[in-house]
Steps between C-alpha positions, in 0.01 A plus 500: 500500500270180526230440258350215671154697566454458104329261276682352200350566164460261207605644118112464399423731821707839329329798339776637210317795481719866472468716770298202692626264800676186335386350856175483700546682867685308752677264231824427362648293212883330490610700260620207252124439438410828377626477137701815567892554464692678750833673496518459902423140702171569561332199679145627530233714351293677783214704503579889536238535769624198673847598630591839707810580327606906451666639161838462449727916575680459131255601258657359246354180574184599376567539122162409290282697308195564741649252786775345603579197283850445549552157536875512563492691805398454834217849617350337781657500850390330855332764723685363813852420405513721136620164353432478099262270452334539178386678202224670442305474131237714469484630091297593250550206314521242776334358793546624842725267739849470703702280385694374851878390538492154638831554645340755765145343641350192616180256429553398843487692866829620591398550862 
């Protein structure tokens, strides 16, 4: 997966609003900036609109109370290889983003 087509995001540029985007369209965040803290090595914060990712077969990656907001699992797969890339968060009492593995995409063109 490369995320090179996105913009980075500054702290000051987040909305911590529940059930609202923590990132503008097209935008992502390294992870360590977000003031968040992660079970898994998450190494950026992306949009939900902004990556084409499919939901994860094993449901019990989605434990929250309206949404999944497990933040020890990965729920979000590649839609080419399956590969898990990153988890979904997406509850009632937080903002909506996918928290991405560093370990499994790129900031730069692979190709």
């Amino acid at each position: 997966m490369n995320l090179s087509s996105l913009k980075e995001s500054k702290y000051d540029e987040l909305t911590f609003i529940d059930e609202k985007e923590l990132l503008k369209e097209n935008r992502y965040i390294l992870a360590s900036n977000a003031g968040f803290i992660f079970e898994l090595p998450f190494k950026y914060l992306v949009n939900t609109k902004s990556i084409l990712l499919i939901n994860h077969n094993d449901q019990k990656r989605f434990n929250g109370c309206c949404g999944p907001s497990e933040f020890g699992k990965l729920n979000q797969v590649c839609s080419q290889c399956s590969s898990e890339i990153g988890t979904l968060i997406s509850d009632c009492w937080t903002p909506k983003f996918i928290g991405i593995d560093g370990n499994k995409v790129s900031l730069k063109p692979l190709w």
